[in-house]
MMTF fields as JSON, N, C-alpha, C and O atoms, coordinates in Angstrom:
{
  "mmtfVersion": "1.0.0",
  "mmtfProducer": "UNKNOWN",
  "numBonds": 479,
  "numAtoms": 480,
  "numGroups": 120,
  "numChains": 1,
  "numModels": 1,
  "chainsPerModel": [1],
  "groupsPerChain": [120],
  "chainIdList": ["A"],
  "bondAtomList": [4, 2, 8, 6, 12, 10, 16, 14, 20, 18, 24, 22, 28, 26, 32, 30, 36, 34, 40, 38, 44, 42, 48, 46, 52, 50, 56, 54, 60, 58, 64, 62, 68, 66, 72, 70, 76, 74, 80, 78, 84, 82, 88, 86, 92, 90, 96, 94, 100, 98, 104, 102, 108, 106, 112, 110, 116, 114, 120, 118, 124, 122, 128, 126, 132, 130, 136, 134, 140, 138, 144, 142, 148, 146, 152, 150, 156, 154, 160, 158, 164, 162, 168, 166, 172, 170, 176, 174, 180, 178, 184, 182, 188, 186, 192, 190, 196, 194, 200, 198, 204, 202, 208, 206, 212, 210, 216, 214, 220, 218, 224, 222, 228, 226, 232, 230, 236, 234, 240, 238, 244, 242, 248, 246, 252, 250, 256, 254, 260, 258, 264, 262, 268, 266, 272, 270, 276, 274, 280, 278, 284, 282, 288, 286, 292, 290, 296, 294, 300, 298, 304, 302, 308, 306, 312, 310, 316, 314, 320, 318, 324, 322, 328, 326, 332, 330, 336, 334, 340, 338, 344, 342, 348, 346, 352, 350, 356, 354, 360, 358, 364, 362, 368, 366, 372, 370, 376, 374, 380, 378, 384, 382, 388, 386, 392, 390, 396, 394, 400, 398, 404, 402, 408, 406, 412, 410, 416, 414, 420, 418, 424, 422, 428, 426, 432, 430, 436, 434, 440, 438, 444, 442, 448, 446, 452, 450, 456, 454, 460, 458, 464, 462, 468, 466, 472, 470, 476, 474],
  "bondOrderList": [1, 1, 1, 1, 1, 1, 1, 1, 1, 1, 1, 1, 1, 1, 1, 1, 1, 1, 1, 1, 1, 1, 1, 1, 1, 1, 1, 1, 1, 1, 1, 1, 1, 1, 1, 1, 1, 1, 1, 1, 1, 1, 1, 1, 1, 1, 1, 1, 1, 1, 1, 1, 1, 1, 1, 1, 1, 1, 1, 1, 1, 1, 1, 1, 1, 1, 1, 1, 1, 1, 1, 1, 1, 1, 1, 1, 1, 1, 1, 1, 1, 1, 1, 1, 1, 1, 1, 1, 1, 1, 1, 1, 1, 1, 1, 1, 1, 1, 1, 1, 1, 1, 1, 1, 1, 1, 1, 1, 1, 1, 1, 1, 1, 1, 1, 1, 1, 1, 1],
  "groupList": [{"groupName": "UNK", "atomNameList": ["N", "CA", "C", "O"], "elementList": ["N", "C", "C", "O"], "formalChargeList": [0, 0, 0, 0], "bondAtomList": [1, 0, 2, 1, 3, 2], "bondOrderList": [1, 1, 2], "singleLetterCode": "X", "chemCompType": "L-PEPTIDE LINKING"}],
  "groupTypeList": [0, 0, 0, 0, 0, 0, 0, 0, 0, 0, 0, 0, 0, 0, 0, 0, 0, 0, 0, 0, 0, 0, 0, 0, 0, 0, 0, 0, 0, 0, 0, 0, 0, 0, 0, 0, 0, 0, 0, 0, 0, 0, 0, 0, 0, 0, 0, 0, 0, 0, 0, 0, 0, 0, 0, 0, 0, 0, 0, 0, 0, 0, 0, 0, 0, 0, 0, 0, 0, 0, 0, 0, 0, 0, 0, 0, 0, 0, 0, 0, 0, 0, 0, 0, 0, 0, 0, 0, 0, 0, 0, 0, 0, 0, 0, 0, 0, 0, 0, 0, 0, 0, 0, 0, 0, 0, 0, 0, 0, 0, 0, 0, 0, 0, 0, 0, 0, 0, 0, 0],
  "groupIdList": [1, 2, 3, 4, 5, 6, 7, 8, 9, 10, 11, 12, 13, 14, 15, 16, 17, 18, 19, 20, 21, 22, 23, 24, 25, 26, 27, 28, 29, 30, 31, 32, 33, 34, 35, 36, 37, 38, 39, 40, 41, 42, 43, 44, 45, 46, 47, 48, 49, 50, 51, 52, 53, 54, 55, 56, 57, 58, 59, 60, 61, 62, 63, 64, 65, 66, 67, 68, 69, 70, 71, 72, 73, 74, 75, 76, 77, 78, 79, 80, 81, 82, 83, 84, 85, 86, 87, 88, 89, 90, 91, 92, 93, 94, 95, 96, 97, 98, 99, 100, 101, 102, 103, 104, 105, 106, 107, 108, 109, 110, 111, 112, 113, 114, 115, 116, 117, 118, 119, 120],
  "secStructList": [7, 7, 1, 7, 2, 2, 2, 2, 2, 2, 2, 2, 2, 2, 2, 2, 2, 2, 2, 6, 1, 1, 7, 7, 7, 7, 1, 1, 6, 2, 2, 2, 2, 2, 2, 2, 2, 2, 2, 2, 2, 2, 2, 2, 2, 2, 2, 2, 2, 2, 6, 6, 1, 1, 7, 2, 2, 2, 2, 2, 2, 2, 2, 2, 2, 2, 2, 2, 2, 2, 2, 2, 2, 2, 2, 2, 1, 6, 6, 7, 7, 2, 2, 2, 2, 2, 2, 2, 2, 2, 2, 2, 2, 2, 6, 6, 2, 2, 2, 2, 2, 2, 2, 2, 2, 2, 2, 6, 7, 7, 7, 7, 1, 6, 6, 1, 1, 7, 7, 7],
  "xCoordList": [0.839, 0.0, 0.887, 1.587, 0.875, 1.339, 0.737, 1.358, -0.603, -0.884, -1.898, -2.807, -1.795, -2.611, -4.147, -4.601, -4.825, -6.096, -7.028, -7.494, -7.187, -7.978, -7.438, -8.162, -6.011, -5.231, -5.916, -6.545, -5.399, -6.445, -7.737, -7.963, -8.432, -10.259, -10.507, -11.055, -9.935, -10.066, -9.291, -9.598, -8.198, -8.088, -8.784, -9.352, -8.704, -9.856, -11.19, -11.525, -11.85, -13.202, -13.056, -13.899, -11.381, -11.439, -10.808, -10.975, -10.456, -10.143, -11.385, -11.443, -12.353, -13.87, -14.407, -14.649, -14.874, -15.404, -14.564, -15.074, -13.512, -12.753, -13.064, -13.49, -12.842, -13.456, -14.716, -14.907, -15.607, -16.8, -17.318, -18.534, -16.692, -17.334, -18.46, -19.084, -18.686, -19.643, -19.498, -18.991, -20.04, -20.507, -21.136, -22.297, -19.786, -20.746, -20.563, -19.686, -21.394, -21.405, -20.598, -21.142, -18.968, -18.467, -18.116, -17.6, -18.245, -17.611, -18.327, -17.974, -19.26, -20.526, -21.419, -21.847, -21.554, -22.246, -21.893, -20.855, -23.029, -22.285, -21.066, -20.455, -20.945, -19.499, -18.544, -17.867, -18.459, -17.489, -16.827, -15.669, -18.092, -17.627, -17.322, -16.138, -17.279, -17.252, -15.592, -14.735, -15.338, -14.202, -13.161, -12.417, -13.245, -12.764, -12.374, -11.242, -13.653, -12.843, -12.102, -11.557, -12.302, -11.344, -9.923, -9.036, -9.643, -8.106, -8.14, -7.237, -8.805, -8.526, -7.452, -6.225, -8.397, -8.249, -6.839, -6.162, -6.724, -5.475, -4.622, -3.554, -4.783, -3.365, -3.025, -1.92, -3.845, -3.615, -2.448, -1.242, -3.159, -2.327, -1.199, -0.262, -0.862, 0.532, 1.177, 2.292, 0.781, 1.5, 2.212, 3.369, 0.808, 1.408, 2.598, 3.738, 2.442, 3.882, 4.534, 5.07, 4.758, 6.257, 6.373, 7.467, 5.606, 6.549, 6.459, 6.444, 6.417, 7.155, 5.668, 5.621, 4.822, 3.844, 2.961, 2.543, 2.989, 2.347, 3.427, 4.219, 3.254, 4.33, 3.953, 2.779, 4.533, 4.339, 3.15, 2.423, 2.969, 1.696, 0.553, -0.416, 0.525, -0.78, -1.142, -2.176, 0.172, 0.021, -0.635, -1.372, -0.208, -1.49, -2.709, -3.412, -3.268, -3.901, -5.081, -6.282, -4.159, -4.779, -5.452, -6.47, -4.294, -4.492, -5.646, -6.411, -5.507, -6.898, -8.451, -9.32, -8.327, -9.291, -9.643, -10.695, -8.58, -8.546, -9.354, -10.295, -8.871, -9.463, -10.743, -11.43, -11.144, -12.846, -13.686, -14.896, -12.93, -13.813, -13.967, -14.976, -12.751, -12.69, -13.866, -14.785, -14.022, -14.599, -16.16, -17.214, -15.942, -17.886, -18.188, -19.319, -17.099, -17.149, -18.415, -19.555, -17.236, -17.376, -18.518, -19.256, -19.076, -19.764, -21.414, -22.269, -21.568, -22.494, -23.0, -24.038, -21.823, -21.965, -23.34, -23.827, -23.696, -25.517, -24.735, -24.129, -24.939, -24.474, -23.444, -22.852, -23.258, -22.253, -22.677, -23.253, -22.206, -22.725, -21.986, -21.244, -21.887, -21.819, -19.738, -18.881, -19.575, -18.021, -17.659, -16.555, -18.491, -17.965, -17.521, -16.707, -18.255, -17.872, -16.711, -16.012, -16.553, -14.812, -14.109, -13.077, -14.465, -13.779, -12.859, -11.649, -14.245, -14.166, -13.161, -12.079, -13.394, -12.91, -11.273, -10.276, -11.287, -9.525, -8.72, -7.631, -9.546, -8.954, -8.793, -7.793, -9.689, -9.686, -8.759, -8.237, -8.422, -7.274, -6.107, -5.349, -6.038, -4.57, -4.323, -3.173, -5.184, -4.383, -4.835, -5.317, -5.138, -5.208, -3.729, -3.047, -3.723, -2.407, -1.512, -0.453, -1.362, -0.523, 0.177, 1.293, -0.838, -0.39, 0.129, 1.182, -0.54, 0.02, 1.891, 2.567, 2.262, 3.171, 3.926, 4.966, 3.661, 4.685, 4.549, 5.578, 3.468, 3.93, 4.663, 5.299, 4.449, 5.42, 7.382, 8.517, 6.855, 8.637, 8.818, 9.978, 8.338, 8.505, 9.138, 10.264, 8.111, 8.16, 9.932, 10.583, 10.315, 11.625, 11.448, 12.458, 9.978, 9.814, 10.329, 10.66, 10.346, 10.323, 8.678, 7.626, 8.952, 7.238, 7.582, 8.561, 5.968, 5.945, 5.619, 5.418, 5.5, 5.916, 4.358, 4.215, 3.26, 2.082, 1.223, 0.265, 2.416, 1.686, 2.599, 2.396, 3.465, 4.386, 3.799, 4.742, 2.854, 2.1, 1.345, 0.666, 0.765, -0.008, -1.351, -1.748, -2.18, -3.53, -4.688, -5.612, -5.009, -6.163, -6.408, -7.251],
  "yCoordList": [-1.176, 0.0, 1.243, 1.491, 1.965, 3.105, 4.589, 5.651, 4.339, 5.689, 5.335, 4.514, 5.631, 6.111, 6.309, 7.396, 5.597, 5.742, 6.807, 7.872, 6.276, 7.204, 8.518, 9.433, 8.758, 10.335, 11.142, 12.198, 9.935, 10.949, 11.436, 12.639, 10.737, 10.315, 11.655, 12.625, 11.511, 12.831, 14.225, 15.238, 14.292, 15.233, 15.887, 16.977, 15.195, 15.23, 15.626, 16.724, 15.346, 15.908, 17.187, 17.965, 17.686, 18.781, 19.773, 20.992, 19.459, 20.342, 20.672, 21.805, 20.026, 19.729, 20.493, 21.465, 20.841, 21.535, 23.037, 24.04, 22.975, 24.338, 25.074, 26.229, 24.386, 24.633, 24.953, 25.874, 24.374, 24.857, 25.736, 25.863, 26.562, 27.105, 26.956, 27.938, 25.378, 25.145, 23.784, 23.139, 23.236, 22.406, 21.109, 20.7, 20.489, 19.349, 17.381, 16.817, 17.169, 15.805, 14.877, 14.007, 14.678, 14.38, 13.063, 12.226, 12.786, 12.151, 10.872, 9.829, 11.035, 9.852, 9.22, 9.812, 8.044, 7.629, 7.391, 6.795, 8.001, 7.847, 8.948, 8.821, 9.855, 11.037, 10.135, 9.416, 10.122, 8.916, 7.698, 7.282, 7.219, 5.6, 6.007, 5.82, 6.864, 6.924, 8.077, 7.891, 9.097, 9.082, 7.906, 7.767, 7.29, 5.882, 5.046, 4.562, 4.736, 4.382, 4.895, 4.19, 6.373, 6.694, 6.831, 6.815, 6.99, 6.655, 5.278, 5.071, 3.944, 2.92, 2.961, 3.042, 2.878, 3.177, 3.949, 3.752, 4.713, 5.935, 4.833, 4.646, 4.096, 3.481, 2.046, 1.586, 1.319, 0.473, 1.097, 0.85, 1.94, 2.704, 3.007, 2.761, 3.621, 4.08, 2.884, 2.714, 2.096, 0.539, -0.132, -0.495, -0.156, -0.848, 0.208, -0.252, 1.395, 2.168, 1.545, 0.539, 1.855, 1.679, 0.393, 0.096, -0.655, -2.154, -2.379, -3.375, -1.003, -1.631, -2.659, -3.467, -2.236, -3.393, -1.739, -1.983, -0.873, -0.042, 1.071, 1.381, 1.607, 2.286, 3.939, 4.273, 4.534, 5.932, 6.108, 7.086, 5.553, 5.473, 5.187, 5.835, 4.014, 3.381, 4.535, 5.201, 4.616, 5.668, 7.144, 7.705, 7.663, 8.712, 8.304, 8.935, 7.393, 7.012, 6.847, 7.117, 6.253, 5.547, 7.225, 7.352, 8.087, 9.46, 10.329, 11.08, 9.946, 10.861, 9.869, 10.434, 8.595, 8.062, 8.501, 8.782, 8.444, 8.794, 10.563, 10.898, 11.26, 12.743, 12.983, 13.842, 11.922, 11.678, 11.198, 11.317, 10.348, 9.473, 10.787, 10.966, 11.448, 12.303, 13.496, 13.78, 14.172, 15.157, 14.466, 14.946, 13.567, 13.41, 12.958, 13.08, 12.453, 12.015, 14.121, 14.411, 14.724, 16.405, 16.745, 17.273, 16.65, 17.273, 16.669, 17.436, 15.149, 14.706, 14.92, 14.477, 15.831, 15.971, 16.913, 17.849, 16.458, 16.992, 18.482, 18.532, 19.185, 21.21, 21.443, 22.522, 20.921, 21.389, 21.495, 20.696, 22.598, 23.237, 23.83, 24.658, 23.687, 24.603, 24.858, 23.983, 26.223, 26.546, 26.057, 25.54, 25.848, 25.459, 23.749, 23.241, 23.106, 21.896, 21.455, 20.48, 22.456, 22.814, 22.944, 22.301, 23.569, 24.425, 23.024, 22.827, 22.089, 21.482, 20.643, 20.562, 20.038, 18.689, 19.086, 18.505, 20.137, 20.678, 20.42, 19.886, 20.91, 20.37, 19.081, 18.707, 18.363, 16.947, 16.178, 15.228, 16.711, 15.935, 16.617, 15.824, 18.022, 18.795, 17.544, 17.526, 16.849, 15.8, 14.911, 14.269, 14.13, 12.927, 12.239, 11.221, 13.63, 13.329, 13.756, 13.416, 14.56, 14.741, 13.598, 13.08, 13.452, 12.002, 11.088, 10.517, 10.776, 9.995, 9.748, 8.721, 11.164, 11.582, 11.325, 10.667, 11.59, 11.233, 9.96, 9.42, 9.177, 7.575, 6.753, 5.73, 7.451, 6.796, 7.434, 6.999, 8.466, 9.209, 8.357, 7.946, 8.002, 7.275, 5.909, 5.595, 4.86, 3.872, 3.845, 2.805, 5.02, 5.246, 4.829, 4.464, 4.78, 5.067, 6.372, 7.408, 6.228, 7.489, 8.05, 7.449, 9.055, 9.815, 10.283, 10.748, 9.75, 9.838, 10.974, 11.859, 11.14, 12.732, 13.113, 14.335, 12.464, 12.761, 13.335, 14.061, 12.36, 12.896, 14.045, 14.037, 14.932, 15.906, 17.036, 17.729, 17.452, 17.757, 18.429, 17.594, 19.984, 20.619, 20.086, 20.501, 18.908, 18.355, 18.871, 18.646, 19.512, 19.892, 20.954, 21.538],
  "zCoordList": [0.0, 0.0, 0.0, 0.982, -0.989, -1.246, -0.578, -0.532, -0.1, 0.068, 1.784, 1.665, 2.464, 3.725, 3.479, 3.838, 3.034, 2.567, 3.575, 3.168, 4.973, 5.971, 6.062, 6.451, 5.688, 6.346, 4.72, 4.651, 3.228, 2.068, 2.287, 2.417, 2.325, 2.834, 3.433, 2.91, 4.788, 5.574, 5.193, 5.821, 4.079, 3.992, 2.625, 2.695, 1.465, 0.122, 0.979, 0.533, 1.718, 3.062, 3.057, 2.61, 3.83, 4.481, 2.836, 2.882, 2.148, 0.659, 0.128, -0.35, 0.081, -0.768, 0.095, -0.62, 1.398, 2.293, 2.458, 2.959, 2.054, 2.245, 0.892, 0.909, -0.293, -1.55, -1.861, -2.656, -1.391, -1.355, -0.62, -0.762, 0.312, 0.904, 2.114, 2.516, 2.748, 3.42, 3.422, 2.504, 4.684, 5.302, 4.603, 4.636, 3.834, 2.844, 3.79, 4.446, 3.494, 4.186, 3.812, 3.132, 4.1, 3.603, 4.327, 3.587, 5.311, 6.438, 6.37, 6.92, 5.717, 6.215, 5.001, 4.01, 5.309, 3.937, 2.501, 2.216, 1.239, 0.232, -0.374, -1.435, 0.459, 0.081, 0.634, -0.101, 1.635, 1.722, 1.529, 1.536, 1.335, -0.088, -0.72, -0.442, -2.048, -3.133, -2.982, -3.846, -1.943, -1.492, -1.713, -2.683, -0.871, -0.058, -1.25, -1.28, -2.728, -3.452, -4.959, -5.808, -4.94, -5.571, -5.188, -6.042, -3.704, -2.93, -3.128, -3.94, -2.776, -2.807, -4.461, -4.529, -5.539, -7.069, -7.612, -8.621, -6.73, -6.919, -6.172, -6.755, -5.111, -4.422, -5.042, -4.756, -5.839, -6.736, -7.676, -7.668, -8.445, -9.748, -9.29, -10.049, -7.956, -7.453, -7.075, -7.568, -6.387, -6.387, -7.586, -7.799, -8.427, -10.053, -10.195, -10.262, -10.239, -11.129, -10.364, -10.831, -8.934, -8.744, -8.646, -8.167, -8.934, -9.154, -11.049, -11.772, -11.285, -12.829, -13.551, -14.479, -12.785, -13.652, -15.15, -16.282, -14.727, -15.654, -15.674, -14.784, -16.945, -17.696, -17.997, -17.833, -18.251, -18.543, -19.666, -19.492, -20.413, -20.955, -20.751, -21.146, -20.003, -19.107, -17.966, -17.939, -16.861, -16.082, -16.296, -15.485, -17.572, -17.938, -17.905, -17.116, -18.534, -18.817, -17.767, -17.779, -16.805, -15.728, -14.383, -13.702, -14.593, -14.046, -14.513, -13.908, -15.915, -16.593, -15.555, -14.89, -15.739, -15.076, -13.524, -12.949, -13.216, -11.499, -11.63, -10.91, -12.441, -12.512, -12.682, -12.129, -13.739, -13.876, -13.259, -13.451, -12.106, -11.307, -9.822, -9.14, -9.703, -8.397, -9.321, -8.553, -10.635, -10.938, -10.831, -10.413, -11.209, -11.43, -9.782, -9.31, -9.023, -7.548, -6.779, -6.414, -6.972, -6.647, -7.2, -6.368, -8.469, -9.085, -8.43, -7.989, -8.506, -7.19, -5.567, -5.075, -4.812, -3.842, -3.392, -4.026, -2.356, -2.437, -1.607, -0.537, -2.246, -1.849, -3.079, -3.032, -3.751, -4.579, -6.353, -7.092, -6.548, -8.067, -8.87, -8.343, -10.261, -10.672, -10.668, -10.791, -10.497, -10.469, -9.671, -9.841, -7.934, -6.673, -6.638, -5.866, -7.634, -8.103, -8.765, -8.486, -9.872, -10.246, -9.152, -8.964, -8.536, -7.265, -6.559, -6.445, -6.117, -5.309, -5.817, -5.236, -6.793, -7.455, -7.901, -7.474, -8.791, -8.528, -6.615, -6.404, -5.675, -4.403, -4.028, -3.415, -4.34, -4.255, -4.758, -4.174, -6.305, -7.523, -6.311, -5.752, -5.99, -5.95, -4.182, -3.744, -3.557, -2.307, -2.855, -1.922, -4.146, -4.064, -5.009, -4.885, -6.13, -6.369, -5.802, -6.33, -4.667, -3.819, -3.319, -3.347, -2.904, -1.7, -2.739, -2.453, -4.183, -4.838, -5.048, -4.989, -5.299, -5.874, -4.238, -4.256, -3.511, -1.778, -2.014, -2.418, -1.881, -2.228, -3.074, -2.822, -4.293, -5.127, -4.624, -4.818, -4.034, -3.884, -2.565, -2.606, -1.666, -0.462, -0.835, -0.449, -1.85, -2.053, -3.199, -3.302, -3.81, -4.439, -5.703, -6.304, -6.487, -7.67, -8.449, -7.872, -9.51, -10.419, -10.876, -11.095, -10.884, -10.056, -12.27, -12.854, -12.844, -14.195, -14.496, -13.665, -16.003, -16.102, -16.147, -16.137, -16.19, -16.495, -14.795, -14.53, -13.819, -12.684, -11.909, -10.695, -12.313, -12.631, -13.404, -13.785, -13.741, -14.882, -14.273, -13.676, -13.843, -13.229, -13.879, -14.968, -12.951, -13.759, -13.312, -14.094, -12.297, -11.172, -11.381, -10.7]
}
């Protein structure tokens, strides 16, 4: 396991709630599953890179997915609309690939150029 799933969870919560401006239910239920498994999803993908099982090509690939699953994740949240949904979901990508990018540098991968790449 490459990434701290509960320390993301809770901090993607507190980015999405700082982003939005207000009090979104993040902690509980379905904001939180659906949290829970886009970090799950993101710590697979960071695992595979750094054991050499997926490659700088796949790895984009696999990042664009992770971005769509966290944007349409944001764009569902019951209080959230509109720009504040942009809002939100850029905070969400900017610690989920955060954390990505510390795990793979922890684990002593080479961090790919796609997740190097201002994406959020």
């Amino acid at each position: 396991m490459t990434l701290d799933i509960d320390d993301v969870v809770a901090r993607m919560g507190l980015a999405l709630k700082d982003a939005a401006g207000a009090e979104l239910p993040i902690v509980r239920g379905y904001a939180e599953a659906k949290a829970r498994a886009v970090t799950h999803y993101a710590d697979l993908i960071a695992d595979a890179y750094a054991k050499g099982v997926l490659d700088d090509v796949e790895m984009q690939r696999e990042l664009q997915e992770i971005e769509h699953m966290t944007r349409r994740f944001a764009r569902n949240l019951k209080g959230v609309a509109g720009v504040t949904a942009e809002r939100a979901a850029r905070a969400a990508l900017g610690v989920l690939f955060g954390a990505m990018r510390a795990g793979l540098s922890f684990a002593g991968s080479p961090m790919p150029a796609s997740l190097t790449e201002e994406r959020a």
